[in-house]
Residue frames as a rotation matrix with the C-alpha (Angstrom) as fourth column:
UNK 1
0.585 0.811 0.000 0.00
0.811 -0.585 0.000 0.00
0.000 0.000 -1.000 0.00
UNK 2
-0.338 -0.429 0.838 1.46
0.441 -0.859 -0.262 3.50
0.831 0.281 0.479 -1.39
UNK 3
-0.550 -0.067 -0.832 1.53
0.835 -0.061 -0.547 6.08
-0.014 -0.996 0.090 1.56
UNK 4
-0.942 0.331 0.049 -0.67
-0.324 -0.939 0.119 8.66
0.085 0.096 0.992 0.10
UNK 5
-0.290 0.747 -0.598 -3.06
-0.086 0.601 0.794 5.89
0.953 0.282 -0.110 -0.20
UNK 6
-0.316 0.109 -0.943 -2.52
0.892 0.372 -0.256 4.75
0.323 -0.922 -0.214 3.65
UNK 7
-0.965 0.101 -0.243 -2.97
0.093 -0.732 -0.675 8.43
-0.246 -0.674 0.697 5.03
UNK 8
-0.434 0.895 0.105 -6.20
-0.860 -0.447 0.248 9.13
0.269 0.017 0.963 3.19
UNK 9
-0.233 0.279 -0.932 -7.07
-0.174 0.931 0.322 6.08
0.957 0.237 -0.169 4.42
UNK 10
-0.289 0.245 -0.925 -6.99
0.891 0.423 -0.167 6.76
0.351 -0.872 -0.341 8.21
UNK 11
-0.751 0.607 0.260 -8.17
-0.659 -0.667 -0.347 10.42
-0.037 -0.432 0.901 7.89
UNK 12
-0.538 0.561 -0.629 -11.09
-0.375 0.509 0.775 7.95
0.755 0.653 -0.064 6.32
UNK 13
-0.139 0.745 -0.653 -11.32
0.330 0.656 0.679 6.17
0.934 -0.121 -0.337 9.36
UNK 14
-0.786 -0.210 -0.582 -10.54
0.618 -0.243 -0.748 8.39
0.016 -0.947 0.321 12.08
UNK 15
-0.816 0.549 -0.180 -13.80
-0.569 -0.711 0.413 10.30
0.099 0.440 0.893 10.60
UNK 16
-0.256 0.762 -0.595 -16.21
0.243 0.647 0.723 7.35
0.935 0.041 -0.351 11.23
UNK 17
0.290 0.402 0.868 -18.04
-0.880 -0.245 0.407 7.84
0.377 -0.882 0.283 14.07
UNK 18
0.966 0.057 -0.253 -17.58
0.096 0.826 0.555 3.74
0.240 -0.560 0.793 15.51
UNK 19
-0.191 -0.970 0.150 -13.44
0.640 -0.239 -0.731 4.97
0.744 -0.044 0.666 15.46
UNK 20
-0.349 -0.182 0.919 -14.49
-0.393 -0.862 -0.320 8.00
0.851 -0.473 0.229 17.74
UNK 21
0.652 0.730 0.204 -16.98
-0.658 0.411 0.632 5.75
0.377 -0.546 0.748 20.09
UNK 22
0.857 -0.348 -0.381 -14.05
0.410 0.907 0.095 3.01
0.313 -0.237 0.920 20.64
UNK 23
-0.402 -0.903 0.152 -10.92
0.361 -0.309 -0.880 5.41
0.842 -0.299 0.450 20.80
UNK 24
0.171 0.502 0.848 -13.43
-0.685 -0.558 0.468 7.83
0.708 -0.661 0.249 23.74
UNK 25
0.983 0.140 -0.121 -14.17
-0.003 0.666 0.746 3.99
0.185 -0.732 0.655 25.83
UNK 26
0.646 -0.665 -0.376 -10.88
0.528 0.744 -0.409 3.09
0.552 0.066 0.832 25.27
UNK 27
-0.668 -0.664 0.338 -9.04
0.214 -0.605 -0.767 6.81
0.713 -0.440 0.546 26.82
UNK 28
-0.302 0.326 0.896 -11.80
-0.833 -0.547 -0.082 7.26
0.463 -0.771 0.437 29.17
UNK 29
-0.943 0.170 -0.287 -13.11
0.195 0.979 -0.060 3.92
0.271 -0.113 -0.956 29.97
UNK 30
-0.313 0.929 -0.198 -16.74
-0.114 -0.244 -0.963 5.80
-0.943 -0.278 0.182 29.51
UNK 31
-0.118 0.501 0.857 -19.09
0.949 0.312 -0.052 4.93
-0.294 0.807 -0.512 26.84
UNK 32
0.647 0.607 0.461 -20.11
0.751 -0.612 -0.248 7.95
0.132 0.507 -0.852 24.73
UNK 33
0.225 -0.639 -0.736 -16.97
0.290 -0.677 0.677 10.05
-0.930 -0.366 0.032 25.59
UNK 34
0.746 -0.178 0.642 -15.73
0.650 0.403 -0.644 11.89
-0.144 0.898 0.416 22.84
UNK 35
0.253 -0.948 -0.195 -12.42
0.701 0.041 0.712 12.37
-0.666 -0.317 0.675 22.17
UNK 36
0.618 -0.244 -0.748 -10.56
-0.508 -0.849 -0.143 15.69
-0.600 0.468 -0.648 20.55
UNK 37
0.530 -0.501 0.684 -9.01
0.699 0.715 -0.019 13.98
-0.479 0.488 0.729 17.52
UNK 38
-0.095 -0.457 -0.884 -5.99
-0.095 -0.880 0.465 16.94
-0.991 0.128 0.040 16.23
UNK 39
0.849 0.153 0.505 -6.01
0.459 0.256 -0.850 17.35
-0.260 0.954 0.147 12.43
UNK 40
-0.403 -0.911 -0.087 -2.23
0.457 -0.283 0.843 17.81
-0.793 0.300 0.530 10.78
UNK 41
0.661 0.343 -0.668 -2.10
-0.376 -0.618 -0.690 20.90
-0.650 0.707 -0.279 8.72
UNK 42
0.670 -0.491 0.557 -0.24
0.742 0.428 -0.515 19.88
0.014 0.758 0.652 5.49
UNK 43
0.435 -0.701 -0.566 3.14
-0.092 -0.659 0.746 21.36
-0.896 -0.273 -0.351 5.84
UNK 44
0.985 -0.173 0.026 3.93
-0.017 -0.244 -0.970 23.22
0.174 0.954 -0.243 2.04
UNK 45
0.018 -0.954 0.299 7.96
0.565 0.256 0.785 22.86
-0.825 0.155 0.543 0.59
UNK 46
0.081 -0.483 -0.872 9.48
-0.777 -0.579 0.248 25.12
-0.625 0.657 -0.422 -1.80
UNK 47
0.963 -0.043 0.266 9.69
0.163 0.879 -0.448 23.10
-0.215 0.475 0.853 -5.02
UNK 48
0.556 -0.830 -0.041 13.22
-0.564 -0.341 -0.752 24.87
0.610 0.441 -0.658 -5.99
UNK 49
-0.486 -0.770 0.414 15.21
-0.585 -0.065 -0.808 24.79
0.649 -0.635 -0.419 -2.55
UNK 50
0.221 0.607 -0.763 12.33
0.318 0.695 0.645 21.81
0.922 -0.386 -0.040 -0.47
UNK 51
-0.962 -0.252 0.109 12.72
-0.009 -0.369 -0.929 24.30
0.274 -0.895 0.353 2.41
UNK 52
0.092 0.918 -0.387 9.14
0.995 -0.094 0.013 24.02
-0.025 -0.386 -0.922 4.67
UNK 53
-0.468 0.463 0.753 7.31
0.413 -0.639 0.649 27.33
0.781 0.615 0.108 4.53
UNK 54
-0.980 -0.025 -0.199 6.79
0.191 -0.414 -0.890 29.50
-0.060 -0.910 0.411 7.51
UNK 55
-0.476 0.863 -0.168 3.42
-0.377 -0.372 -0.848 30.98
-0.795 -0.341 0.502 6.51
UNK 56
-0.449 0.177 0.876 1.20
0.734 0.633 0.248 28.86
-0.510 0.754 -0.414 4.65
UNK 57
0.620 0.200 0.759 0.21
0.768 -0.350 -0.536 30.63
0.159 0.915 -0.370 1.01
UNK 58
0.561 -0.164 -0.812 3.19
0.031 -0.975 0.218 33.20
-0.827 -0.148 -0.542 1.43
UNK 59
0.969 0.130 -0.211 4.02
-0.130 -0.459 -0.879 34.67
-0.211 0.879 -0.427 -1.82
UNK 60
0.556 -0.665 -0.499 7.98
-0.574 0.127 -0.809 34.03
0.601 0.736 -0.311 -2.22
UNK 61
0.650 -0.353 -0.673 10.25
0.588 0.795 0.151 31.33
0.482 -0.494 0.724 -0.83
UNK 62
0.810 -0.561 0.172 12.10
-0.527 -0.566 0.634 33.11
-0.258 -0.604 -0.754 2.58
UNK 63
0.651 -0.473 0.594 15.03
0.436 0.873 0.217 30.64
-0.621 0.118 0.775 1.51
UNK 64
-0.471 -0.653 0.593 15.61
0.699 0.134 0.703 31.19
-0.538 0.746 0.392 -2.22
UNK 65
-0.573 0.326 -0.752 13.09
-0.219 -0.945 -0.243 33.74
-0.790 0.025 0.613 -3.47
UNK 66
-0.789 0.395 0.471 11.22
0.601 0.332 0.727 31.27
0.131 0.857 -0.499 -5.74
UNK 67
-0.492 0.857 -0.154 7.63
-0.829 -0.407 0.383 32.40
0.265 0.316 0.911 -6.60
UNK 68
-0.653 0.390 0.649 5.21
-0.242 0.705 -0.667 30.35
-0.717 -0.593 -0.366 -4.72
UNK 69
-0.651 0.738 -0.178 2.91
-0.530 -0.274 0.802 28.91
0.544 0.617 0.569 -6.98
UNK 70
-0.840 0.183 0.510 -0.38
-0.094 0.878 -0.469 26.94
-0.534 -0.442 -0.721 -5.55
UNK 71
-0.694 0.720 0.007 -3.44
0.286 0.266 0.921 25.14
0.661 0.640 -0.391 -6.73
UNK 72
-0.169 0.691 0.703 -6.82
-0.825 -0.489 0.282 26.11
0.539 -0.533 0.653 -6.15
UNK 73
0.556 0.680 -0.478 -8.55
0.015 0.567 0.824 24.30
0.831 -0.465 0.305 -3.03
């Protein structure tokens, strides 16, 4: 299994409600607890100089001075 495959695969299941109902018993050992699951922000890379990006959508690489470019969504 390819790893872009595996990640959308456990946002997939960490999004199911029977995942939130079993992870809640399981840190609280109450039924119906429900648990603060964190979402990872996608951390953007310069394509020139693959330095990580300080502010996400900022206009030139702080690095090398590429032009950011990004897709919509």
């Amino acid at each position: 299994m390819d790893p872009n495959n595996m990640q959308m695969r456990m946002q997939e299941i960490q999004q199911s409600e029977s995942f939130s109902d079993v992870l809640g018993k399981i840190l609280s050992g109450k039924a119906g607890y429900k648990p603060v699951i964190e979402k990872r922000q996608e951390i953007l890379m310069c394509k020139m100089c693959m330095t990580p990006l300080l502010i996400q959508k900022q206009k030139f690489c702080h690095e090398c001075g590429k032009k950011m470019e990004y897709s919509a969504g």
